[in-house]
C-alpha positions as CSV (number, residue, x, y, z in Angstrom):
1,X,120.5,116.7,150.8
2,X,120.6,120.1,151.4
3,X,122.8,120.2,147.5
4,X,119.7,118.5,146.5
5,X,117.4,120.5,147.4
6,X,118.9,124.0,147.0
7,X,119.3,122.4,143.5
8,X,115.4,121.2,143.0
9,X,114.7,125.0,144.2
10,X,116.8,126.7,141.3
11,X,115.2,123.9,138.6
12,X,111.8,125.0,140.1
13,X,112.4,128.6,139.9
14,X,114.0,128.7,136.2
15,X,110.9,126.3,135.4
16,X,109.0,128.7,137.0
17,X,110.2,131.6,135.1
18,X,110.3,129.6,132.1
19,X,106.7,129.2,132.2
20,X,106.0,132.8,132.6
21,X,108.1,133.4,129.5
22,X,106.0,130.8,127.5
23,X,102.5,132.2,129.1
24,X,103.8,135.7,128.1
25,X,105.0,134.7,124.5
26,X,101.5,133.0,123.9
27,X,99.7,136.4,125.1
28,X,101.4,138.3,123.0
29,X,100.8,135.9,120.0
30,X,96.9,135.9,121.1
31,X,97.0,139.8,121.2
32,X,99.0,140.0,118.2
33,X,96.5,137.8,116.2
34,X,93.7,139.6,117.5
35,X,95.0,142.7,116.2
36,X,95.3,141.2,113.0
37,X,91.9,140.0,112.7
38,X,90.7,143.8,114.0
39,X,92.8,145.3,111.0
40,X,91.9,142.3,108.3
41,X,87.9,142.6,109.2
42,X,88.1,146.6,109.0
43,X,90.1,146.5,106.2
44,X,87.0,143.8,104.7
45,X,84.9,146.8,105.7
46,X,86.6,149.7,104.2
47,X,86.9,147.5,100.6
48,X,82.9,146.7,101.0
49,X,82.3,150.6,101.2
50,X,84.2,151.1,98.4
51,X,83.1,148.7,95.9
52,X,79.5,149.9,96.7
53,X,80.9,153.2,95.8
54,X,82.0,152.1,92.8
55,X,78.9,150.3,91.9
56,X,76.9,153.5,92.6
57,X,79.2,156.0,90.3
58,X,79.1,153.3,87.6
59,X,75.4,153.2,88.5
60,X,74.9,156.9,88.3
61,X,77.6,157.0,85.1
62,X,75.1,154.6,83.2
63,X,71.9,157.1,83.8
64,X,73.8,159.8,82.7
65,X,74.8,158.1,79.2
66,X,71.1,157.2,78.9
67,X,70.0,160.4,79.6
68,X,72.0,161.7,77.1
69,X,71.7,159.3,74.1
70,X,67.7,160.0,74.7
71,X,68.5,163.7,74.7
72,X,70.6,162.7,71.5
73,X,68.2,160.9,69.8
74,X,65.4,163.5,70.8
75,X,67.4,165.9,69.1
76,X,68.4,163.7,66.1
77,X,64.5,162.8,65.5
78,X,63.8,166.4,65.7
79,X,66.6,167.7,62.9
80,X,65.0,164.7,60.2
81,X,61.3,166.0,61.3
82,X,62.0,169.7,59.9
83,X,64.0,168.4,57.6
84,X,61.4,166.2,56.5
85,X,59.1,169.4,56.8
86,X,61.4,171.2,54.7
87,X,61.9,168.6,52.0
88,X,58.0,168.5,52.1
89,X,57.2,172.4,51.8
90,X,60.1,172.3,48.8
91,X,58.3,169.5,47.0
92,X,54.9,171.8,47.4
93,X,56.6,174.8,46.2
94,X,58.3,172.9,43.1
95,X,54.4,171.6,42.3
96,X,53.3,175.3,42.9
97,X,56.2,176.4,40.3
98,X,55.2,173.4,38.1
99,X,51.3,174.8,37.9
């Protein structure tokens, strides 16, 4: 009996610490999954930032393009006004010639 019982002592104890391994394992596995989540949903974050940055320099990209092709065509209505102007004042002076 004694045998017996020294014996249910030892199968309770290992059980025992058996248990704590298996509580400990599944901590760590909790903490571990937890970190994971932290890092994933920063991660999440850090892309979200960046693709608004993106969207703002491809914003700020596309003004500057339209900026310039109305500076562009400004300038490009500008050159055929004189040029009309100076087609024009040619035409008058051929007609003054002409006379």
């Amino acid at each position: 009996m004694l045998e017996a019982k020294e014996k249910q002592e030892k199968v309770r104890d290992t059980m025992a610490v058996l248990d704590w391994q298996k509580q400990t394992r599944e901590q760590q596995r909790l903490q571990e999954q937890e970190k994971i989540h932290r890092e994933q949903a920063m991660l999440q974050q850090h892309w979200a930032l960046e693709e608004q940055k993106e969207k703002q320099d491809a914003e700020q990209r596309f003004l500057l393009n339209r900026e310039r092709n109305l500076e562009l065509i400004q300038h490009n209505a500008t050159e055929k006004q004189l040029r009309e102007q100076g087609e024009l004042r040619e035409l008058e002076a051929d007609k003054m010639r002409l006379e």
